[in-house]
Backbone bond lengths (Angstrom), bond angles and torsions (degrees), N, CA, C in turn:
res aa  C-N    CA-C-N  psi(-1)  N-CA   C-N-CA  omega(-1)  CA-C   N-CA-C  phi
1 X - - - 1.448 - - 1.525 109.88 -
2 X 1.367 127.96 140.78 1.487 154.29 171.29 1.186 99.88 -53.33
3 X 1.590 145.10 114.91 1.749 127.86 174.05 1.684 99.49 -70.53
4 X 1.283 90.48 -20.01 1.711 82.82 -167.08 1.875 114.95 -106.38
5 X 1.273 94.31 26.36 1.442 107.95 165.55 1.447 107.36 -76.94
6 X 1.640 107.47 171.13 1.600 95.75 168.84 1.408 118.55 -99.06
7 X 1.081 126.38 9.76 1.421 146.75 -149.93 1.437 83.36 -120.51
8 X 1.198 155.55 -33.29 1.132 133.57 178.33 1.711 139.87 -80.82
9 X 1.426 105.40 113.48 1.171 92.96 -160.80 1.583 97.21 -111.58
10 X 1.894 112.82 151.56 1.219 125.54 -174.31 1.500 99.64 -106.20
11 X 1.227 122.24 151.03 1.410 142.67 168.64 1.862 89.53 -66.75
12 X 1.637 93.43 175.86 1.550 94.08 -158.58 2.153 88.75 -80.62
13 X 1.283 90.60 -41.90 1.651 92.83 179.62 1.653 133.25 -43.30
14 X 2.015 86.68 -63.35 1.626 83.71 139.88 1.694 154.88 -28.18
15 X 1.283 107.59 -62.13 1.055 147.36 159.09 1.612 101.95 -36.78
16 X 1.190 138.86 -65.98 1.316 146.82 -162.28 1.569 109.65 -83.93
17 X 1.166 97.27 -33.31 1.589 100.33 171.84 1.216 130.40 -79.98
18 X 1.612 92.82 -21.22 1.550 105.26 169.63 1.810 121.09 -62.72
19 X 1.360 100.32 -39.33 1.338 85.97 176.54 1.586 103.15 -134.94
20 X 1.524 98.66 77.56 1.827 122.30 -178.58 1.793 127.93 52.44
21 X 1.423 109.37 7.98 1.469 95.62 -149.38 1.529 96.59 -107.38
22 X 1.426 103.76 -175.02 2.054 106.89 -173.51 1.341 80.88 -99.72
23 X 1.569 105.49 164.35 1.592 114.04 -173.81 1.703 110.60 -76.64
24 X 1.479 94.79 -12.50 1.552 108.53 -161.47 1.982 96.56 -74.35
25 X 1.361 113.81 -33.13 1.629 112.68 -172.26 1.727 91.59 -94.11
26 X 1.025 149.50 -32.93 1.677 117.15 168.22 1.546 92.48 -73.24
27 X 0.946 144.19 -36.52 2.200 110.42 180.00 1.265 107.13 -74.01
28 X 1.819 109.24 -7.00 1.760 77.80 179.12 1.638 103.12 -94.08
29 X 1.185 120.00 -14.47 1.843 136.06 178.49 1.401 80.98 -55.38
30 X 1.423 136.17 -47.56 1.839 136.20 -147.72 1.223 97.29 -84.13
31 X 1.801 125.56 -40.39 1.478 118.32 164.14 1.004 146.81 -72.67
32 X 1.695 94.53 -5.10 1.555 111.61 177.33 2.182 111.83 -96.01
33 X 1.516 95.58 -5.28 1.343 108.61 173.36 1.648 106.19 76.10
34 X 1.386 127.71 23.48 1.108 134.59 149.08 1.172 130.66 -96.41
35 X 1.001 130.97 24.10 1.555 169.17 166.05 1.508 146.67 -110.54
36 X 1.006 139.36 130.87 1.692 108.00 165.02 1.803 87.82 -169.51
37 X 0.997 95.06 147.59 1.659 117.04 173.61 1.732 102.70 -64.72
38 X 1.539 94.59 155.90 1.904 93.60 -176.71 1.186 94.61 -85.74
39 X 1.257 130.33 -20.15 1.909 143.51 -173.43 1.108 107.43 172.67
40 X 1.055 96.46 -164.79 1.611 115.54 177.56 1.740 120.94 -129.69
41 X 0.751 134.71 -170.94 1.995 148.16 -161.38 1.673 95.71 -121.15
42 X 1.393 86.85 145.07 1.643 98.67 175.27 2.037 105.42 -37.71
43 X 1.577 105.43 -53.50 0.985 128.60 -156.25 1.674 98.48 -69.30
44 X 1.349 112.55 -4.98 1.504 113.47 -168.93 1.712 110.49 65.32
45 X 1.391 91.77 61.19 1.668 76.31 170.31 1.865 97.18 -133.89
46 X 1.012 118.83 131.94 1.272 119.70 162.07 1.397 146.04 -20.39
47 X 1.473 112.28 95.07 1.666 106.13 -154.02 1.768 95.43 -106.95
48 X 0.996 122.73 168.12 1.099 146.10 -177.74 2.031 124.82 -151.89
49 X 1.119 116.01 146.71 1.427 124.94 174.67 1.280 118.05 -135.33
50 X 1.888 101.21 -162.01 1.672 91.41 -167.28 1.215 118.66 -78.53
51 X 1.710 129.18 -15.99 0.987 114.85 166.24 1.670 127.52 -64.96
52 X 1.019 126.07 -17.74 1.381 125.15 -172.88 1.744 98.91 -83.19
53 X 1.406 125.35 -52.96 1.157 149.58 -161.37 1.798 92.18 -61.69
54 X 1.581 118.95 -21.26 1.388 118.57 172.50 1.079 98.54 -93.57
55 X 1.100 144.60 -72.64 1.566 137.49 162.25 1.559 136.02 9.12
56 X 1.551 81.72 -59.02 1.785 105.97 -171.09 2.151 88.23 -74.28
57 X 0.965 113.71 -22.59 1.505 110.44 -159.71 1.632 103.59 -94.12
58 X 1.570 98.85 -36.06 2.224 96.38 154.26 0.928 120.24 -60.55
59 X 1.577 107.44 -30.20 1.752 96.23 -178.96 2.022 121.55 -79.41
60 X 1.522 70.07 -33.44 1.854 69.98 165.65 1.412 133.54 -64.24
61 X 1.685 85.67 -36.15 1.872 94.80 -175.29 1.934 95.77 -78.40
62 X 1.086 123.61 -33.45 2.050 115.73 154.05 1.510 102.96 -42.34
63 X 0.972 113.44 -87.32 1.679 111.91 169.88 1.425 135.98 -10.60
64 X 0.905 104.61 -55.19 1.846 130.38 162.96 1.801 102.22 -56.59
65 X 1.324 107.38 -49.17 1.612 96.77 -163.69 1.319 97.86 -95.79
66 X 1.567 124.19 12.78 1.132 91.86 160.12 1.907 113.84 120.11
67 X 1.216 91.78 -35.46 1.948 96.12 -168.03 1.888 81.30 -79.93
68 X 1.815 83.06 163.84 1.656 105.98 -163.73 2.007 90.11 -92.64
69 X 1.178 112.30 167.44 0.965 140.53 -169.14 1.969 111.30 -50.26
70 X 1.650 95.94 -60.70 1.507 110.57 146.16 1.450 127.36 -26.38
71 X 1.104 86.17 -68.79 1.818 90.72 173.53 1.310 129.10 -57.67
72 X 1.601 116.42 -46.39 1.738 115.07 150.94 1.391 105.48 -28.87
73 X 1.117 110.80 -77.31 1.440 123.59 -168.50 1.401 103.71 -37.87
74 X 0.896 139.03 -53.76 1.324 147.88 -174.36 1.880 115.04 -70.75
75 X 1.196 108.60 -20.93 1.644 119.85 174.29 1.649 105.67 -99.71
76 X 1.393 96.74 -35.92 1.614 93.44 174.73 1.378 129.23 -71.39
77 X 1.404 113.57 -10.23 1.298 133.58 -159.58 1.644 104.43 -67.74
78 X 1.362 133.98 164.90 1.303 131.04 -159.08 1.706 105.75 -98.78
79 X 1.372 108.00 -27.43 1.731 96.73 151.56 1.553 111.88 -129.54
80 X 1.071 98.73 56.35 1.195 101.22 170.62 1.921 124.82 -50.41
81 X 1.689 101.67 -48.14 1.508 108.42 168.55 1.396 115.62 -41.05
82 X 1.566 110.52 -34.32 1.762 101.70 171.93 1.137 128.01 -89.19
83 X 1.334 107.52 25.56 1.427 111.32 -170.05 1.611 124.42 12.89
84 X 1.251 119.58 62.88 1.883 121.24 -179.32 1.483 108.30 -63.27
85 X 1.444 113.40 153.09 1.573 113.69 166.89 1.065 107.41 107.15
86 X 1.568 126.01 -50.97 1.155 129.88 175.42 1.947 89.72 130.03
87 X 1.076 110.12 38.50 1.761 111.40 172.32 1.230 87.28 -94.53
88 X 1.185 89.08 166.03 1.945 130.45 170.01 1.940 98.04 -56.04
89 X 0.939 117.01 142.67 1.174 116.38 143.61 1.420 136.09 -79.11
90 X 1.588 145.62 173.89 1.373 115.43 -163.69 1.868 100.63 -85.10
91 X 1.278 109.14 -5.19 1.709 96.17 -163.90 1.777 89.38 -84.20
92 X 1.411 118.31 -35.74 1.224 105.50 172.02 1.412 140.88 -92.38
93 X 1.566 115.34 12.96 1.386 99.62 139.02 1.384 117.94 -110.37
94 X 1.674 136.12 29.64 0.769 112.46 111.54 1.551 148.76 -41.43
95 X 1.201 98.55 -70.46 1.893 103.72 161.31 1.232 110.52 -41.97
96 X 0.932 120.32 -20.81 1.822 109.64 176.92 1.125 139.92 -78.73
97 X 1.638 101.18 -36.88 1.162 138.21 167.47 1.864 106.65 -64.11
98 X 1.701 110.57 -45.24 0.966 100.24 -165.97 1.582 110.38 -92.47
99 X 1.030 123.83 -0.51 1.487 141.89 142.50 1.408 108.79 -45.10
100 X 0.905 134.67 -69.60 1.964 163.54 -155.49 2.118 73.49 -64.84
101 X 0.971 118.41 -84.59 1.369 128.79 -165.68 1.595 110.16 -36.02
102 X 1.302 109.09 -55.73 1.731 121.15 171.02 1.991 103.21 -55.17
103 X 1.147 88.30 -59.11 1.892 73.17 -170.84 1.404 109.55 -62.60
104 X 1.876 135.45 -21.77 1.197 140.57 167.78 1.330 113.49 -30.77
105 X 1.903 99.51 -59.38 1.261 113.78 -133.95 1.825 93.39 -94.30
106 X 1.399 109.97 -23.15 1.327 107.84 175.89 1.973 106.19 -89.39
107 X 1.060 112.29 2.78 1.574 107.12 168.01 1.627 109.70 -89.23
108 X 1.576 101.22 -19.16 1.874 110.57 -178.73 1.578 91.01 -88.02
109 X 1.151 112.59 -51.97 1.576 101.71 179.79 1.976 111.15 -37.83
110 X 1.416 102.72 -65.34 1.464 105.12 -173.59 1.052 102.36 -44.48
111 X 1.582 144.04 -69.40 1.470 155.63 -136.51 1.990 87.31 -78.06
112 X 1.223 132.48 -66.65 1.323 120.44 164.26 1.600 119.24 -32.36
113 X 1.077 129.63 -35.01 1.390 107.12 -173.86 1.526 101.18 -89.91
114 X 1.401 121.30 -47.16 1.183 123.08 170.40 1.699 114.35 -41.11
115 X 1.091 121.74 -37.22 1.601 123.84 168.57 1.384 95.92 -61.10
116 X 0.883 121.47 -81.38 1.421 139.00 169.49 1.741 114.85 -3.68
117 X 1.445 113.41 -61.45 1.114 111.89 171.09 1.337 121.96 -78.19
118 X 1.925 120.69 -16.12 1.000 117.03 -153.82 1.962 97.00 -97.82
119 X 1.391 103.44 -9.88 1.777 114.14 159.41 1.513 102.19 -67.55
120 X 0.904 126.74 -49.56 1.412 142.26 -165.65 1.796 114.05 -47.70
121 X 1.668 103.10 -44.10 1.522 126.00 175.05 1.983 108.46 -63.87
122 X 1.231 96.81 126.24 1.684 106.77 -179.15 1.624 96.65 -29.85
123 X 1.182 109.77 -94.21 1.783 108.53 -164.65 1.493 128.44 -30.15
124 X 1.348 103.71 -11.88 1.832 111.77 -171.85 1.837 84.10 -106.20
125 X 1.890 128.00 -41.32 1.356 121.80 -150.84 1.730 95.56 -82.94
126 X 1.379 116.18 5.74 1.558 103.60 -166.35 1.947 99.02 -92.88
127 X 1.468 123.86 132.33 1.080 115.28 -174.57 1.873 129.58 99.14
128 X 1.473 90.64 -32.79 1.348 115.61 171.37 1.619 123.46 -43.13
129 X 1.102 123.20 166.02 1.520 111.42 -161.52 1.645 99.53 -118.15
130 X 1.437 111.08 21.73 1.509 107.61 -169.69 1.907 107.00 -155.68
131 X 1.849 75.55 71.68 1.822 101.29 173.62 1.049 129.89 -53.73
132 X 1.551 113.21 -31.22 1.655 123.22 162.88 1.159 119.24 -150.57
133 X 1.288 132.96 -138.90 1.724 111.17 -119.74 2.265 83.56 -113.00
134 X 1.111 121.17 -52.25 1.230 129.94 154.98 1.417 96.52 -14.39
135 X 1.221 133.45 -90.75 1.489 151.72 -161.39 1.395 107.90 -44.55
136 X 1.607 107.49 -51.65 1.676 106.22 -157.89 1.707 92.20 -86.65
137 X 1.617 129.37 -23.10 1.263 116.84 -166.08 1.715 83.81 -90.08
138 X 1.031 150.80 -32.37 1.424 136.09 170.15 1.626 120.40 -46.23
139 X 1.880 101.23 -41.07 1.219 93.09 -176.20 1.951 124.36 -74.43
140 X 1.358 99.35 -17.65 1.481 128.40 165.98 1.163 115.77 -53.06
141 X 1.167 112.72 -48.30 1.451 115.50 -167.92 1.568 104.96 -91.44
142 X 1.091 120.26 -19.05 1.447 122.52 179.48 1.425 95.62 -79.53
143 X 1.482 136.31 -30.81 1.664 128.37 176.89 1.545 99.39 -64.59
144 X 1.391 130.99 -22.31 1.262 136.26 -126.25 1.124 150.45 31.26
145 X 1.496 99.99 63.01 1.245 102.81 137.14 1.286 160.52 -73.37
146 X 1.469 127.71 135.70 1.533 106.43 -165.29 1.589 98.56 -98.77
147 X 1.488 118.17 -132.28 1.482 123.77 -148.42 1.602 77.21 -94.70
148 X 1.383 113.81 -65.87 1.536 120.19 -169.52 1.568 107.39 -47.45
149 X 1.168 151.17 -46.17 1.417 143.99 -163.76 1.381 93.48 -87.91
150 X 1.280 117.95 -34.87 1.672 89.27 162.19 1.494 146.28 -51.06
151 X 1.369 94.49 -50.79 1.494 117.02 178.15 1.738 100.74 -70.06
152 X 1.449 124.02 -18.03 1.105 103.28 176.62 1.252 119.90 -79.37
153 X 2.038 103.72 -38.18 1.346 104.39 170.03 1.367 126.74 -29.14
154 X 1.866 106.47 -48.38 1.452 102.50 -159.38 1.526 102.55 -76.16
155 X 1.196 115.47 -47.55 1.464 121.37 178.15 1.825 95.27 -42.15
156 X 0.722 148.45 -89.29 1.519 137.21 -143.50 1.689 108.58 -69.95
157 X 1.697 114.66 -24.59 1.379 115.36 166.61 1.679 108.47 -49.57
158 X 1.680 101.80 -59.50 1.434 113.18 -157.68 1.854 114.50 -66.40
159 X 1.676 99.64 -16.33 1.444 107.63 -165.94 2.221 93.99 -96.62
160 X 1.179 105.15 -31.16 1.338 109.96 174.28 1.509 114.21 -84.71
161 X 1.579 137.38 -31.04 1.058 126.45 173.55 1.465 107.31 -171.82
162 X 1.363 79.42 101.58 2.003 97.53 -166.55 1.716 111.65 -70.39
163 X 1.155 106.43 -22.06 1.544 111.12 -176.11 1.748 103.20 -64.73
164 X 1.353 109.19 -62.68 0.891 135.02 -175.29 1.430 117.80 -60.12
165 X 0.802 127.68 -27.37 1.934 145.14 171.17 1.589 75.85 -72.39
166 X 1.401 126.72 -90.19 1.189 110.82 -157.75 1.563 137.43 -68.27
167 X 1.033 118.11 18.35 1.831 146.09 -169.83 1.287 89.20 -98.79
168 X 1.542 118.01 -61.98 1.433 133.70 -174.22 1.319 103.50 -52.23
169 X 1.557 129.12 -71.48 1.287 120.47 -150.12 1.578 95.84 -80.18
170 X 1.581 139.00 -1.36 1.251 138.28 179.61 1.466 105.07 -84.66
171 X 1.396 128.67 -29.61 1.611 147.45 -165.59 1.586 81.85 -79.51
172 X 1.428 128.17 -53.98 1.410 116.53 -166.26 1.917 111.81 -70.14
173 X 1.136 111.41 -7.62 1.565 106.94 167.13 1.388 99.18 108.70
174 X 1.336 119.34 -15.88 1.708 111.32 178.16 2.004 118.59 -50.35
175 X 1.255 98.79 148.41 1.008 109.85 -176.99 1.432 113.44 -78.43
176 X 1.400 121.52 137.27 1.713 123.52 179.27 1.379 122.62 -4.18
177 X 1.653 85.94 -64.12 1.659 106.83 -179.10 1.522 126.90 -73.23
178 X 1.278 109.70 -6.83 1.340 119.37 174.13 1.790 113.34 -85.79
179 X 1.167 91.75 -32.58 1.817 122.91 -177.53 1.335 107.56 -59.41
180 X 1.193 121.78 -54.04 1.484 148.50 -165.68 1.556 88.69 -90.32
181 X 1.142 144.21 -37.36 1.691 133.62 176.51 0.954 118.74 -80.35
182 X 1.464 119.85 -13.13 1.591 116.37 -165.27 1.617 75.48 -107.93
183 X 1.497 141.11 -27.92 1.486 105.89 -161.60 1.412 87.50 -101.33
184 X 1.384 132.24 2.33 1.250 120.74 -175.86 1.475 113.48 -77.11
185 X 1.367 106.29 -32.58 1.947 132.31 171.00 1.426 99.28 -72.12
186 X 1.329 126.74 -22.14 1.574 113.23 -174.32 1.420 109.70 -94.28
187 X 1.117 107.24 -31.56 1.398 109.61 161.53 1.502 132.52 -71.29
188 X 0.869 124.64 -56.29 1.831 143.25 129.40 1.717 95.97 -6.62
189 X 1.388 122.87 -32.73 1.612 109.97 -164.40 1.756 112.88 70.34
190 X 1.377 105.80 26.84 1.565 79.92 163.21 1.931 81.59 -171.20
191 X 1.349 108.44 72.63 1.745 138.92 -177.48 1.943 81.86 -61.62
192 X 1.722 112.49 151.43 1.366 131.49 170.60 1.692 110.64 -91.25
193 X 0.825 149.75 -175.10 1.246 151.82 146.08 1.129 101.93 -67.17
């Protein structure tokens, strides 16, 4: 048999293995009513085809980006585009979701620099694997940071604790004048690496 005929139908086991999953999360997709078998087997066993087997693979790729289970439910729904009731429509919880992601990713941003500075403080910099300035902008950039989260780092180090911004960039081996340029740019609002 063709899997990708329409005439072909998979047992539910089948079916789950086909596109990676335990049998236990498509019955619970079936209890959540984002699901449903194409029929069933003489024997009553749960059959499925290619349309469902595409189905099950929107819901994953929902899954992947992130929206909760509800929310499928709510995009999968049969007018969903009209959003009735007063629901979201599907373009807007997308946007919502992808809103939800931006404020995430800028709350990981904050908490990174704050790590960031809080390596930076003697008691965390003693032992550390990034003695000078090579080292500590490698280790930055491996969090990813680019040019801009650097310069912001320093800017909010130098505007929150200027002593200490400059202890730091002196611990990394920079020269006076390098010291005095990077806090002179951090102050200025636009600090060098």
């Amino acid at each position: 048999m063709n899997p990708r005929s329409p005439t072909t139908r998979l047992t539910l086991g089948k079916f789950a293995r086909r596109d990676g999953l335990a049998r236990a999360s498509v019955l619970h997709y079936e209890s959540l009513g984002l699901l449903a078998p194409a029929g069933r087997s003489a024997a009553g066993y749960r059959l499925y085809g290619e349309a469902e087997l595409e189905k099950l693979r929107h819901i994953r790729r929902l899954r992947d980006a992130g929206l909760a289970l509800s929310d499928i439910g709510a995009l999968l729904a049969p007018h969903a585009s009209s959003a009735p009731g007063g629901r979201l429509a599907p373009a807007e919880l997308l946007e919502q979701r992808l809103s939800g992601l931006c404020r995430e990713v800028e709350r990981i941003r904050e908490q990174q620099r704050l790590l960031a500075r809080l390596l930076a403080l003697p008691g965390f910099r003693e032992g550390g694997m990034y003695g000078d300035k090579a080292a500590w902008v490698a280790l930055l950039r491996s969090a990813g940071f680019d040019e801009a989260a650097m310069r912001l780092w320093h800017l909010e180090f130098e505007r929150e604790d200027p002593d200490g911004h400059a202890a730091f960039l002196e611990s990394l081996g920079l020269a006076p004048g390098e010291v005095e340029e990077i806090r002179r740019g951090a102050r200025a609002g636009d600090a060098g690496d």
